[in-house]
C-alpha positions in Angstrom: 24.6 8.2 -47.9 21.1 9.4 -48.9 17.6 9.1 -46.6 14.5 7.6 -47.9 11.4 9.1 -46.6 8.3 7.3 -45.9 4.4 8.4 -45.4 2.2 6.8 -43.2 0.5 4.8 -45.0 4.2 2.6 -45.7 4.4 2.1 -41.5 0.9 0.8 -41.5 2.2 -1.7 -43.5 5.3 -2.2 -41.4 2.8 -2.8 -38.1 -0.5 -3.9 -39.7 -1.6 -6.7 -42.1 -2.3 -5.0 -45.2 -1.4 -5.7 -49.2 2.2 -5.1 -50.0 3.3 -5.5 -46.0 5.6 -7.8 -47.5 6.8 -5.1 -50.0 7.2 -2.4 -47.3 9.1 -4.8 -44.7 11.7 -5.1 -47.3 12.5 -1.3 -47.7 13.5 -1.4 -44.2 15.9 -4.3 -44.8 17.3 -2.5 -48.1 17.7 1.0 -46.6 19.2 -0.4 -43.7 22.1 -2.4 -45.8 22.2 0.6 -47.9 23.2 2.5 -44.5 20.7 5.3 -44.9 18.0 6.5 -42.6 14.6 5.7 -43.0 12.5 9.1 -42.2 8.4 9.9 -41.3 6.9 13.0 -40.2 6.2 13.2 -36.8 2.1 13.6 -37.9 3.1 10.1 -39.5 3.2 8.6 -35.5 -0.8 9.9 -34.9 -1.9 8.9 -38.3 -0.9 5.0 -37.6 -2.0 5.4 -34.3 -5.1 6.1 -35.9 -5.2 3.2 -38.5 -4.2 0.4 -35.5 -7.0 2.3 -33.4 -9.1 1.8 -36.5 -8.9 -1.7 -37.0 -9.9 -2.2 -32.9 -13.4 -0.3 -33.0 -14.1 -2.4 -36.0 -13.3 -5.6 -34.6 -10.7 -6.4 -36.6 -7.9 -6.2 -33.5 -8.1 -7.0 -30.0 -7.6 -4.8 -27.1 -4.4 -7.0 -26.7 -3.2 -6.7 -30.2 -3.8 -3.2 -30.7 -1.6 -2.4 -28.0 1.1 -4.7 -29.1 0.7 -2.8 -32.9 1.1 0.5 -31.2 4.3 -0.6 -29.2 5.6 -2.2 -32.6 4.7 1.2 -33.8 6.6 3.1 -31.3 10.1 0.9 -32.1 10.0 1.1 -35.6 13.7 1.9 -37.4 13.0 5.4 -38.4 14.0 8.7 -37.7 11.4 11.2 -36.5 11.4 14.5 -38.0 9.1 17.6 -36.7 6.8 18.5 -39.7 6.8 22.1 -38.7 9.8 23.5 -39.8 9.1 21.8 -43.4 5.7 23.9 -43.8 7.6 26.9 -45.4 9.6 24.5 -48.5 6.3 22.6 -48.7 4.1 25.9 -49.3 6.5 26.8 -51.7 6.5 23.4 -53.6 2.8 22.9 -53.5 2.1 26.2 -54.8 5.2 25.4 -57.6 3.6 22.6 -58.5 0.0 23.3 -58.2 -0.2 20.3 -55.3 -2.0 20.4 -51.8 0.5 20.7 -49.0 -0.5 17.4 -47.4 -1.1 14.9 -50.4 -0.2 11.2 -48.7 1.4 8.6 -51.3 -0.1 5.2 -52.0 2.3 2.5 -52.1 2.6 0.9 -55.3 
């Protein structure tokens, strides 16, 4: 069995209308028959938060519906992992590889 990890900008997709939702709500279907965990950075939580607060100061999302994103949100299928015992290996790797600590993926 083998994890698949996921940025935030993948459970925006889960919780908010965006291109490829469609795309994104499959991975949790696949990893799910697969039998593996789906995993996000904690910091994945208050960036989301952030996007579903977004879309409410520009009118995009009632009061109503941003709450029910954020409690879709907080019962997503995923395990939570603590980013700060992964600094260390990802100082290590970004300096390896010439790549910023924190560099967020684009779904594609």
């Amino acid at each position: 069995m083998s994890d698949t990890v996921v940025d935030s900008s993948v459970v925006a997709k889960w919780i908010l209308p965006e291109p490829d939702s469609a795309q994104a709500q499959r991975l949790i279907t696949e990893v799910a028959l697969q039998g593996e965990r789906l995993i996000v950075l904690d910091l994945a939580l208050v960036e989301v938060a952030n996007a579903i607060w977004k879309r409410h100061h520009r009118k995009f999302a009632t009061l109503v519906e941003t709450r029910q994103f954020l409690d879709e949100l907080l019962h997503c299928p995923v395990h939570i992992e603590s980013a700060s015992h992964l600094l260390k290996p990802a100082l290590e790797i970004a300096a390896q590889y010439d790549r910023s600590i924190y560099m967020p993926c684009s779904w594609h």
